[in-house]
C-alpha positions in Angstrom: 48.8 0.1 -25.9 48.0 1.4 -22.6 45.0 4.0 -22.4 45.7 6.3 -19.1 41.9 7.7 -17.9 41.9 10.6 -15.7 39.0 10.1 -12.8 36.6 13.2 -13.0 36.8 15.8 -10.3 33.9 15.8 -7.3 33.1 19.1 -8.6 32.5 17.5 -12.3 30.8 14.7 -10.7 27.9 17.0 -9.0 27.1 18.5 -12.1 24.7 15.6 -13.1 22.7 14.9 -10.0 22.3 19.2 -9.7 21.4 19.1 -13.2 18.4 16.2 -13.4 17.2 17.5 -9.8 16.8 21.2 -10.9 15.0 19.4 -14.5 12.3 17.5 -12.8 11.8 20.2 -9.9 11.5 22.4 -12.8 9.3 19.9 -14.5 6.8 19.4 -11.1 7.3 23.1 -9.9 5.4 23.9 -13.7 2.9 20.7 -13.1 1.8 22.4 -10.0 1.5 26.0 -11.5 -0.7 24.2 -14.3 -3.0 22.5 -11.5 -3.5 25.5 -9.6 -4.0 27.7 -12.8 -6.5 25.3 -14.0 -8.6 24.8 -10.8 -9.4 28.5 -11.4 -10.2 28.1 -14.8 -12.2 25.0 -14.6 -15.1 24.2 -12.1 -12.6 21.3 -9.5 -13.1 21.5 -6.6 -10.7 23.0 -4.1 -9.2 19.9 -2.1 -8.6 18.2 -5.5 -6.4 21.0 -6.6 -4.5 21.1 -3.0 -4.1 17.4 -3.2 -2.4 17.4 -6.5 -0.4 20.4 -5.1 0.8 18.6 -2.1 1.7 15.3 -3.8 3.9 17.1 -6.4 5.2 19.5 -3.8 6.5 15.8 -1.5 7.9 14.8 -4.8 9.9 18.3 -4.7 11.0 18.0 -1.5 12.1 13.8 -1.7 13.9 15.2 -5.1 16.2 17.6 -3.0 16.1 15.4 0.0 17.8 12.4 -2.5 20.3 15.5 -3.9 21.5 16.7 -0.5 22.4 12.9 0.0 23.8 12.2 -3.2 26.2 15.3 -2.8 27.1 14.3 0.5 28.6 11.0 -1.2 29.8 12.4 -3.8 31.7 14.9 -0.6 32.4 11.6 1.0 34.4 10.2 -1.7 31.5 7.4 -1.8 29.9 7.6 -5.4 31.1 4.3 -6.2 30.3 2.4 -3.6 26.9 0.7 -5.2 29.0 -0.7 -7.9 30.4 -3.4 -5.0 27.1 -5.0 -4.9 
């Protein structure tokens, strides 16, 4: 019995990557409203609150830098590249 399996479409296969990016920017966009919200609540002091800002704000920005990428191979016709190695 022979099984015939249709390859997905580029535009099914960007759906994933979009989706998890726009979950954990989601996710870190709401960590940094709760660390700025709560260094006005709570006596921290002001670079403490920046730093944790910044770190999660160069988490956002490595998140869509890996997504621009990963749609460009997708684009490419590359996404199964890794599975050589």
């Amino acid at each position: 019995m022979t099984v015939s399996r249709k390859r997905p479409s580029r535009a099914r296969k960007r759906v994933a990557p979009l989706a998890w990016a726009l979950f954990f920017i989601l996710l870190l966009g709401t960590a940094i409203g709760l660390v700025l919200w709560g260094g006005t609540v709570a006596p921290v002091p002001r670079w403490v609150t920046i730093l944790y800002a910044v770190i999660y704000g160069g988490l956002i920005i490595g998140i869509v830098a890996a997504l621009i990428q990963r749609l460009w191979e997708i684009e490419k016709g590359e996404e199964d590249e890794a599975a050589q190695y």
